[in-house]
N, C-alpha and C positions, 0 to 999 in steps of 0.2 A: 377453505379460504384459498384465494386465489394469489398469487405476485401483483402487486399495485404497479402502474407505470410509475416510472422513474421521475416524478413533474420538478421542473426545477427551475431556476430563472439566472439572469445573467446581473452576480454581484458586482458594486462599485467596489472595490477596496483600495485605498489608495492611489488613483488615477489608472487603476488595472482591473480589467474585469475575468470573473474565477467562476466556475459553473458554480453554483448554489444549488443544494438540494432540498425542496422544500421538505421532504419527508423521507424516511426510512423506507427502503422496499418493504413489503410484508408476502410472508410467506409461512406456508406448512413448517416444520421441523421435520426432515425425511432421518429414519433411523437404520437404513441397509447398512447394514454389513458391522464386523467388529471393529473396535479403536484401530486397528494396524492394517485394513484389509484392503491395501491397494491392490487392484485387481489386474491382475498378469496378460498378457495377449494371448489369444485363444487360438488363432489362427495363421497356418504358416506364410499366407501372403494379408498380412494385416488390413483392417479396416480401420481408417481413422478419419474421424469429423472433426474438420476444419470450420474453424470462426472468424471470418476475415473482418475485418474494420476499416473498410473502405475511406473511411473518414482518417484513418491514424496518417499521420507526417509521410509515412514512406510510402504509403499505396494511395494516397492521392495523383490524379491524375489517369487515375483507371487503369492500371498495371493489370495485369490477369495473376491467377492465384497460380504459385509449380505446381507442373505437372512433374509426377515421379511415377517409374515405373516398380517402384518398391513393394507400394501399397494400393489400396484401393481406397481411392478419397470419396467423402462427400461434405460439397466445398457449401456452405450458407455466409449471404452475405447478409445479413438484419440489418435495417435499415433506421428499427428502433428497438430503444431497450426491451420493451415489451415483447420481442418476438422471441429471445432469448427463452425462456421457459421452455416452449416446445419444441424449439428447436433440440434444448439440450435432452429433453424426456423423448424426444424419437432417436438420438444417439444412442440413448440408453437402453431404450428398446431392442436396439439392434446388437446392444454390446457391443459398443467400438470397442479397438485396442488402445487406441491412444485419442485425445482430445489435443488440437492443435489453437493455441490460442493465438492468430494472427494479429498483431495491433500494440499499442503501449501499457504502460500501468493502468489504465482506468479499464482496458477491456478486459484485461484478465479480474478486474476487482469486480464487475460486474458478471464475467462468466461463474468465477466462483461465487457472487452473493445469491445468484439463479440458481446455478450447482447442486447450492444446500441441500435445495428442497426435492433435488433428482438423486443422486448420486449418496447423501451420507457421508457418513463415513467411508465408503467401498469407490473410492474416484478411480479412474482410468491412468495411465502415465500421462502426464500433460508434456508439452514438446511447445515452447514460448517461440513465438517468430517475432523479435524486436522492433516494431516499423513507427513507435509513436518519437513523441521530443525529446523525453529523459530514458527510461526504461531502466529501472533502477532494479525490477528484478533481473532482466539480462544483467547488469553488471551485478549482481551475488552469484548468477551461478557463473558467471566467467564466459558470457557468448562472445564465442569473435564475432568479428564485423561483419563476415564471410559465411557466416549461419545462414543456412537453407534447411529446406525441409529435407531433399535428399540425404545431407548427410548426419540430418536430425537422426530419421530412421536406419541408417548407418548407425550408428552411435548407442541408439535404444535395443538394435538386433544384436551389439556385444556386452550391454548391461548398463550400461552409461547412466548413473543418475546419481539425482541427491534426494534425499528429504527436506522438507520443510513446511510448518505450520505458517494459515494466514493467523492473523487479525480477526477477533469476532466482536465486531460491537454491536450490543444490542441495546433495544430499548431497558429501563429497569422496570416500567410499567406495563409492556409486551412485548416479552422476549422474542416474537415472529416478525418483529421488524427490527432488524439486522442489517448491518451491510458487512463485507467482508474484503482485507486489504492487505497489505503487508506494510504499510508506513503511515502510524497516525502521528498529528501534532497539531498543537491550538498555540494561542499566544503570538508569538514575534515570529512561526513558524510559519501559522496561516498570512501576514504580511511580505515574509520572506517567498513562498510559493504566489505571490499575486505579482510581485517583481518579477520571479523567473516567467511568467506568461508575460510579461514585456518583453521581456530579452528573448522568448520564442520570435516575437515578430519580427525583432533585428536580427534572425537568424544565427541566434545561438542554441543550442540543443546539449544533451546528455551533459556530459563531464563541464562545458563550457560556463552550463548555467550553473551551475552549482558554485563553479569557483566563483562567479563574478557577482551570484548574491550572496554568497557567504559575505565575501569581502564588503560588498556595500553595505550589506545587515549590520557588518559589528561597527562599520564606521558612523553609518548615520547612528545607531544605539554610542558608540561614545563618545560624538563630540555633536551629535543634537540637541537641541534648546530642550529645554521640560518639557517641552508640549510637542515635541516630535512624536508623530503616531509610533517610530521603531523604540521608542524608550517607555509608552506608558504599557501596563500590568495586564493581564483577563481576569477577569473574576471567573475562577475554577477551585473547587475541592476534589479532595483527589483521595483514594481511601484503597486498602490492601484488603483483600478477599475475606478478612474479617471484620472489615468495616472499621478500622481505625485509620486515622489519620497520618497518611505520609509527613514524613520532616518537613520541617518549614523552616528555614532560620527565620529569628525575631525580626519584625520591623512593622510599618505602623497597619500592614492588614493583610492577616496570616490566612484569609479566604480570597488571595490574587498569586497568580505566577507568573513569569517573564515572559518563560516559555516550556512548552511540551512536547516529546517526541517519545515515542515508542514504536517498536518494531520488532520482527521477528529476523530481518536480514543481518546479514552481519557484514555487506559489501555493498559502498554507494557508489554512483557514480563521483568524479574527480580523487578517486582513491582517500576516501571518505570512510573510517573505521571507526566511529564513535565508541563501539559497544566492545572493541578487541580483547580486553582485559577482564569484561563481564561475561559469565556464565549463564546457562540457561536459553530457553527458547525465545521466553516473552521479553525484552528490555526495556527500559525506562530512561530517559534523561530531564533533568527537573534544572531549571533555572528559577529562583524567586525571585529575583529582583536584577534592575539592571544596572548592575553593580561594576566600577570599572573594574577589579579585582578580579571578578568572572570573565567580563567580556575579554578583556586583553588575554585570556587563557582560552577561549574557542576555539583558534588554530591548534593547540594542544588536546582538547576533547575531541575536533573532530577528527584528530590522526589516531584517537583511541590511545593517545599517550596520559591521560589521567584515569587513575584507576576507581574503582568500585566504592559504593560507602559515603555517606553526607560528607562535602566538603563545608570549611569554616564560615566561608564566604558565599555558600549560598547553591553551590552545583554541586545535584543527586545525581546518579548511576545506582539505579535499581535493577533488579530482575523480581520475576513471580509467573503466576500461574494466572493470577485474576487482578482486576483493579477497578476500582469503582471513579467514576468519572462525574464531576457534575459542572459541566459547561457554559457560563453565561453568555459567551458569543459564538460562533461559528467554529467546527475544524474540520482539517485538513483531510481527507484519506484517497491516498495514491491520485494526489492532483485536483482532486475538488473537492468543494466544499458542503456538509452538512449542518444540519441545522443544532445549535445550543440546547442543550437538558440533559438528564441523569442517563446512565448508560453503564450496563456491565461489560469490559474487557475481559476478553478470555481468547484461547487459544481454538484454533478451528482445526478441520480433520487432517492426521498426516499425510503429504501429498508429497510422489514422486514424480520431480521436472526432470526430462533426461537434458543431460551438460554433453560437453564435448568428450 
């Protein structure tokens, strides 16, 4: 079995339109290497395959890729998702040292959902070059503004890095079609990411967007009429790795949520800390309802100043390993959108991103 193209179409939601993906890539399960085996640089003047995203916010305009005299690059720019597979299996071939992901969140979600099927468990150090609108894993590992590649491989040749697990969703009826991410969310999640590609086009980006749909999210949600799209529910069930049912506070339909978010980061952009006080890799935040009691406490979730455990009112802070997902509409992952139905969440292979 082959990686399927990526086929997707352009969603209305809300007078803002969000990539939609008709389908889950489908791919092999590749098994190199053990649970821990990120794989070291081999070589004293390193080889590293670069992944430019000609398309991301900052290399628009046809910018050329750095040159450095550190390493020895070989630069591919794919022009679609489809070309990604082989590109990544002749890296591998060669055993790069490092894999450089030039582009936003969505390119790294897609180099990694490719990845899987080359790499395993056994990935190379990855080295993120920030150039999309939000970039939400540069702001966890702390990139300055001022990140290049040069002094990426500066940074990687003194030991420089973190770990971190993505995101693995997969189908629950074929586990080979997966996508892999580091920021899911459904509900008033997916409406709030259809606002910030508005405010991309009025030339807001990273930290910007964030603040200014955060604020309009909780505003249209508390003082919208009933039938304001930011107030009504998704029909979601939502289940822990033994198949029971996450908390739900009471109220008249314990098979809908406000909103969904899970992640493995622990650093958003707009100094954004939801999870600060929660434990563990995988996290969870649960809204049931849209309650003013909840809403007017957002600003306090999202500074990570409310702690772990069912609140009275209605907001979870979970952690785990696994969670079963059963979607009725569309969500979210690092920026676009997939399609509704059953899905196992799980944690994907350890990966070291070299930081500053």
């Amino acid at each position: 079995m082959v990686i399927l193209p990526f086929s997707g179409k352009r969603a209305d939601t809300m007078n803002a339109t969000i990539h939609l993906f008709d389908q889950l890539p489908v791919a092999p399960l590749a098994d190199a290497g053990a649970p821990d085996a990120v794989r070291a640089p081999v070589r004293d003047v390193p080889l590293v395959g670069v992944i430019r995203n000609q398309r991301s916010h900052r290399n628009a305009g046809g910018a050329q890729p750095e040159i450095t005299s550190r390493a020895t690059l070989l630069v591919e720019a794919p022009t679609r998702r489809g070309e990604l597979l082989d590109i990544l299996r002749r890296f591998a071939e060669q055993r790069v040292d490092y894999l450089v992901v030039d582009g936003g969140d969505g390119t790294v979600r897609d180099v990694l959902t490719c990845g899987t099927a080359v790499f395993g468990q056994a990935w190379p150090q990855l080295i993120v070059l920030p150039s999309g609108k939000t970039n939400a894993l540069a702001a966890d590992l702390l990139l300055p503004a001022d990140w290049s590649l040069d002094r990426a491989l500066a940074c990687a040749a003194q030991g420089h890095g973190v770990r971190r697990r993505p995101l693995v969703v997969a189908e629950v009826d074929n586990p080979q079609a997966r996508v892999v991410g580091f920021a899911l969310g459904a509900g008033l999640y997916t409406r709030a990411v259809a606002l910030g590609q508005r405010a991309h086009r009025h030339g807001a980006f990273n930290a910007a967007v964030v603040v200014l749909t955060a604020l309009w999210t909780v505003l249209q949600a508390l003082f919208g009429r009933a039938n304001n799209p930011y107030r009504r529910s998704t029909p979601m069930r939502l289940s822990d790795a033994a198949g029971r049912p996450l908390p739900h506070v009471q109220g008249p339909r314990a098979d809908e949520r406000f909103m969904l978010f899970v992640s493995t980061l622990e650093r958003f952009p707009g100094g954004v800390r939801p999870f600060r006080k929660l434990g563990g890799a995988m996290r969870m935040a649960l809204v049931d309802r849209a309650r003013a009691g909840v809403l007017l406490r957002i600003p306090l979730a999202l500074a990570g100043l409310i702690g772990g455990g069912p609140v009275r009112r209605g907001y979870h802070l979970l952690g785990g390993q696994e969670f079963g997902l059963e979607l009725g509409e569309e969500f979210i992952l690092d920026g676009e959108a997939f399609p509704p139905g059953r899905y196992r969440l799980s944690l994907g292979p350890r990966l070291i991103f070299v930081t500053p």
